[in-house]
C-alpha positions as CSV (number, residue, x, y, z in Angstrom):
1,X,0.0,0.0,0.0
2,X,1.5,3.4,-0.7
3,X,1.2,6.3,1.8
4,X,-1.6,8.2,-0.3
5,X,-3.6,5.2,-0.1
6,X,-3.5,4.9,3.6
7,X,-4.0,7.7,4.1
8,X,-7.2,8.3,2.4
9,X,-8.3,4.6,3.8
10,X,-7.8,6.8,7.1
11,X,-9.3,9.8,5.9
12,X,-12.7,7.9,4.7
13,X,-12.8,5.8,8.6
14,X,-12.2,9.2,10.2
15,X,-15.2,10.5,8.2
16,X,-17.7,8.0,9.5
17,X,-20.5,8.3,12.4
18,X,-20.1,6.0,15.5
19,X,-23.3,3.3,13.5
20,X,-20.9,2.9,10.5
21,X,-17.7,2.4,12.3
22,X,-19.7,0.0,14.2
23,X,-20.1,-1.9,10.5
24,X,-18.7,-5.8,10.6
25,X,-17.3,-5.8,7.0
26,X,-16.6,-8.6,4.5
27,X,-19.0,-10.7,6.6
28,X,-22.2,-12.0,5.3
29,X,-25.1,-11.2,7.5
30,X,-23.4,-8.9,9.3
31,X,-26.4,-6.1,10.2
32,X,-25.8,-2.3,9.4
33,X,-27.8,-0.1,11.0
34,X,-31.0,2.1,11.8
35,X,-29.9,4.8,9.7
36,X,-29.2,3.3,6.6
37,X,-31.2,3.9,3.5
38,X,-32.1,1.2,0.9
39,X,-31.2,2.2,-2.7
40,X,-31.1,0.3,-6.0
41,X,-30.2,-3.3,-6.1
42,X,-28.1,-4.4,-9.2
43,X,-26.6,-7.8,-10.2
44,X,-23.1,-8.7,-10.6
45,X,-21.6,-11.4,-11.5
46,X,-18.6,-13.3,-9.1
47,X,-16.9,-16.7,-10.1
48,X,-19.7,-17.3,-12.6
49,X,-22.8,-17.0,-10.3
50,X,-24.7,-13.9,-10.5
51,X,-25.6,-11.7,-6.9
52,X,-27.1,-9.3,-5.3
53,X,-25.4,-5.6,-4.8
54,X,-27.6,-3.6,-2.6
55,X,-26.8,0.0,-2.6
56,X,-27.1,2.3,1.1
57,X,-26.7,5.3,2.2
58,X,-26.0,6.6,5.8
59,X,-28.5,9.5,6.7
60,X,-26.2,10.3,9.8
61,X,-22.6,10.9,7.4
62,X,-23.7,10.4,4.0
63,X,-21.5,7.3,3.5
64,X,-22.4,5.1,0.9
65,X,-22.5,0.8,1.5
66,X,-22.6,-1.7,-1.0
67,X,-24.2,-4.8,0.9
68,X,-23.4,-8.0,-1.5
69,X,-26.0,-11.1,-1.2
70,X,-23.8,-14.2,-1.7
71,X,-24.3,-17.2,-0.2
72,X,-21.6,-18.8,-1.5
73,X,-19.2,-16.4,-0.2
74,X,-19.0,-15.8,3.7
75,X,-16.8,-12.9,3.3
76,X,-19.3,-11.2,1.3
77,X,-21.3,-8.6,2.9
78,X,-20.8,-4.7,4.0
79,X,-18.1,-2.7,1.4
80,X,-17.4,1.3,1.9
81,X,-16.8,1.6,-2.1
82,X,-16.6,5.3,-1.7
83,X,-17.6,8.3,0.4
């Protein structure tokens, strides 16, 4: 990892409310929380099986989620793909 990339990794964690720090990530069924906001759904396809990308949205921080539905993959789950 370089230097810029941690620190933006450090800048986007710093930028999150105490619910989204509080995220399990990369863990399928892991729950968010109350103030997340359901957005579009889209499908994706991972090792030649199509799932589930749920889009959210924090209405504390504005953070954006992706929550991906595979059941094949425990280590699926919460992402941060951006702020």
């Amino acid at each position: 990892m370089t230097d810029r990339y941690k620190a933006e990794a450090e800048a986007r964690e710093a930028a999150l409310c105490e619910p989204c720090r509080g995220i399990q990530r990369n863990w399928r069924r892991a729950p968010g929380h109350a103030e997340l906001v359901q957005g579009e759904n889209r499908k994706e396809e991972r090792g030649g099986q199509v799932v589930t990308v749920t889009r959210y949205r924090c209405d504390r921080c504005g953070s954006i989620w992706d929550y991906e539905n595979n059941k094949n993959n425990q280590k699926a789950g919460w992402s941060l793909p951006r702020r």
